[in-house]
C-alpha atoms as one frame of an Amber mdcrd trajectory, in Angstrom:
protein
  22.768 -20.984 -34.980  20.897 -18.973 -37.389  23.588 -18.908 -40.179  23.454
 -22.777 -39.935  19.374 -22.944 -40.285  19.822 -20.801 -43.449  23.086 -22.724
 -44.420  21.025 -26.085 -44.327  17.688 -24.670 -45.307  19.436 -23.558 -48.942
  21.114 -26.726 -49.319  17.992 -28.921 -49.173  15.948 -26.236 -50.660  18.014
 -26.276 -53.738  18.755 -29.809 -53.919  14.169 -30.140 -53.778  13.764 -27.750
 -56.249  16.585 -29.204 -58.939  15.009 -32.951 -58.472  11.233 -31.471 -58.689
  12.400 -29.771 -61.927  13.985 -32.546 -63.004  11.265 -34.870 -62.118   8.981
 -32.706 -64.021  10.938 -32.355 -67.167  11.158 -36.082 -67.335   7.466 -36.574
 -66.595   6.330 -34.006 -69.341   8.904 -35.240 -72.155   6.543 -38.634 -71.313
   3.753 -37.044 -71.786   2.527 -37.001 -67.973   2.262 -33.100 -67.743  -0.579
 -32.632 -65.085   1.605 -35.027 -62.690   5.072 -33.150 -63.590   2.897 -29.668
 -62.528   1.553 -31.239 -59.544   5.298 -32.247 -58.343   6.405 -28.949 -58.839
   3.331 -27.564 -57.378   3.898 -29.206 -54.103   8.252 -28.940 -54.501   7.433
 -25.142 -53.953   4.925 -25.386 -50.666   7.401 -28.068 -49.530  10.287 -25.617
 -49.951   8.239 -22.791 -47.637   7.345 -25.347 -45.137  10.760 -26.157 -44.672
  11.953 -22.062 -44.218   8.615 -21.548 -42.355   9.539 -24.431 -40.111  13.587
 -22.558 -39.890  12.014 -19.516 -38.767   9.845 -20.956 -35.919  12.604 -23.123
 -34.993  15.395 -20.019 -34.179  12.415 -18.244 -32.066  11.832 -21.583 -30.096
  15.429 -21.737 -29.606  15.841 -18.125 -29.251  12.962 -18.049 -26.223  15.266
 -20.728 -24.262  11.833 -22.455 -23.093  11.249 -19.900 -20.128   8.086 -19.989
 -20.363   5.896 -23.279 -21.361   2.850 -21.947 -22.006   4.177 -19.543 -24.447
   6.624 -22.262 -26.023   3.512 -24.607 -26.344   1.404 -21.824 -28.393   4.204
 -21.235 -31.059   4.793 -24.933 -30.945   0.652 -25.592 -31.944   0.897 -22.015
 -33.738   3.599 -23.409 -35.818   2.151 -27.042 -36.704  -1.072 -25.132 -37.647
   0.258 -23.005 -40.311   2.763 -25.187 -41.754  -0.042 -28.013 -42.332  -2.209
 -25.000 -43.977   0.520 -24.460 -46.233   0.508 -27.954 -47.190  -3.159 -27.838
 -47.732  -2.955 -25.173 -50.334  -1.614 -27.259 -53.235  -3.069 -29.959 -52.219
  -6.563 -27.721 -52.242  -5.420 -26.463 -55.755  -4.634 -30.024 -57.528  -7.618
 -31.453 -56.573 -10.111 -28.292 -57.992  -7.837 -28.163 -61.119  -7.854 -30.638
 -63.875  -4.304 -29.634 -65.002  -2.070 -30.588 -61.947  -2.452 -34.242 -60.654
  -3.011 -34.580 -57.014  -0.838 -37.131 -56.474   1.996 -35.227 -58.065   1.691
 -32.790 -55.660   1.492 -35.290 -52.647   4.486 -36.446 -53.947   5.977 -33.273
 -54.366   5.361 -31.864 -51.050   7.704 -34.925 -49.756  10.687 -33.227 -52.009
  12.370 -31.541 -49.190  12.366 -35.026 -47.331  13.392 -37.250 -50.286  16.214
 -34.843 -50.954  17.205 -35.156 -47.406  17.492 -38.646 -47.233  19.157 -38.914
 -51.215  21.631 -36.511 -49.560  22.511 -38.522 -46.663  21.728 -42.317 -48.139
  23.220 -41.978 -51.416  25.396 -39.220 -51.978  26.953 -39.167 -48.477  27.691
 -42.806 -48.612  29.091 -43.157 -52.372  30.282 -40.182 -53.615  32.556 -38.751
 -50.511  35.745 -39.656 -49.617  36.053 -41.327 -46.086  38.611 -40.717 -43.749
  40.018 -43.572 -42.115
């Protein structure tokens, strides 16, 4: 189960980080640096949510729910320090003139958008189906 975590969490973690890039290259060639930064900016705390959220997810599993009170902490314990990762670039784009804030809420949605362009576009149109 583990191998498969890491398997999927360096799949979408590459895929976010090439679009972000991407996304930022084409933003700064027109001239919209601060906002190409602030996708990056959050493409990079999106990224560690996503392996934070692996890690938690393999001790959940790992614990086999035996005990609920226990499995409820790391649950909260989890939530809690993912959404204070979140908070950190958002924190940082809106003190700094430089990187746009809502370049980084959009880049903190990276992981997501690159999981649905996976499966909605390049699932449907660019494999082969078996009939």
């Amino acid at each position: 189960m583990d191998d498969e975590i890491k398997k999927t969490q360096k799949l979408y973690c590459n895929r976010a980080m090439f679009y972000a890039i991407g996304a930022a290259l084409i933003l700064i060639i027109l001239g919209q640096k601060a906002i190409g930064k602030g996708v990056v900016l959050g493409a990079l705390f999106s990224v560690l949510n996503f392996v934070i959220m692996g890690i938690f997810l393999g001790r959940q599993v790992a614990d086999g729910g035996q005990n609920r009170v226990r499995v409820g902490a790391r649950a909260f314990f989890s939530i809690f320090i993912r959404f204070a990762i979140l908070a950190i670039p958002l924190i940082i784009s809106a003190k700094t003139e430089d990187i746009n804030f809502f370049g980084a809420v959009a880049g903190i949605f990276m992981v997501q958008i690159s999981i649905l362009f996976n499966n909605l576009v390049i699932g449907r149109f660019f494999k082969t189906r078996k009939a």
